[in-house]
N, C-alpha and C positions, 0 to 999 in steps of 0.2 A: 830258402825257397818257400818254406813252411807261410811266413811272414808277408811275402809277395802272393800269394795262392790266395789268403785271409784276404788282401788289398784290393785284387783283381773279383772277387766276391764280392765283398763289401760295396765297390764301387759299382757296383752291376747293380745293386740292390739297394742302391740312393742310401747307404749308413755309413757311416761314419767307425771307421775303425778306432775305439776306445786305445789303443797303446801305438806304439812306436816298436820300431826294430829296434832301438835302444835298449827299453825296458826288457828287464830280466823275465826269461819265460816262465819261471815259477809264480809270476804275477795276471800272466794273461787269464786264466781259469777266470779270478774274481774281478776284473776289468769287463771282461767280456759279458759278463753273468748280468752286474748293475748295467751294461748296455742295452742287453737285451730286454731286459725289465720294462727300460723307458721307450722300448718302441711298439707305436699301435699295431696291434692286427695284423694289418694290410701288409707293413712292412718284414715284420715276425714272421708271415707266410711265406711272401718273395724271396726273404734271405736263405730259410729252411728249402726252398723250392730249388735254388739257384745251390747253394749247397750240396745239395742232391742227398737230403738227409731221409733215410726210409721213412715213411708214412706211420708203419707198425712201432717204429721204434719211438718215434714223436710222441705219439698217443700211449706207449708206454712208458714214456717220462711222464708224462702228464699227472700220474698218482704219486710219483717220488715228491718226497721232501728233501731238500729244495727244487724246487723246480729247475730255475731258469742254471744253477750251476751245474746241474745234471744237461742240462741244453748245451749250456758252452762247452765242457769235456765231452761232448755227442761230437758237435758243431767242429773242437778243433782234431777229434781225434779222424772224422772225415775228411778233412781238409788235410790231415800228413798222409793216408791212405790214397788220397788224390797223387798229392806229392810225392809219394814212393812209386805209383802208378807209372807214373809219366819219363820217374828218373830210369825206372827198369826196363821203360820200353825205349827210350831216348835211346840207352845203351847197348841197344840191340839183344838183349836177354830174354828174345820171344818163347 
């Protein structure tokens, strides 16, 4: 589900999802990291917006080294938090 949540994102947000449901999840962290690198601005902001990634927390990666791999472990650990979200409520566990 994790995988389709990225796609349904990505795709909202005109990018291109760097990996495959094939590739092993131990690879997405640094797929996603050199993705995010190569996209302008505009698109960096839409994807982070559409994401729903906090404001405070963006601008506190901003001082880490490395950046953009502290982005992507942001990026997918909100997108499985999405996804636990939706399985807990799907399943009536209000």
């Amino acid at each position: 589900m994790l995988y389709f949540q990225l796609e349904r994102d990505f795709d909202r947000a005109s990018v291109t999802l760097p990996f495959t449901m094939t590739e092993p999840v131990e690879t997405w962290v640094s797929l996603l990291a050199k993705q995010l690198q190569t996209l302008d601005s505009h698109k960096l902001h839409r994807l982070i917006y559409l994401v729903d990634l906090p404001e405070t927390l963006v601008r506190s990666l901003s001082g880490s080294e490395p950046y953009f791999p502290a982005l992507a472990e942001a990026l997918l650990y909100r997108e499985f938090v999405k996804v636990q979200f939706k399985r807990h409520f799907r399943e009536g566990n209000s």
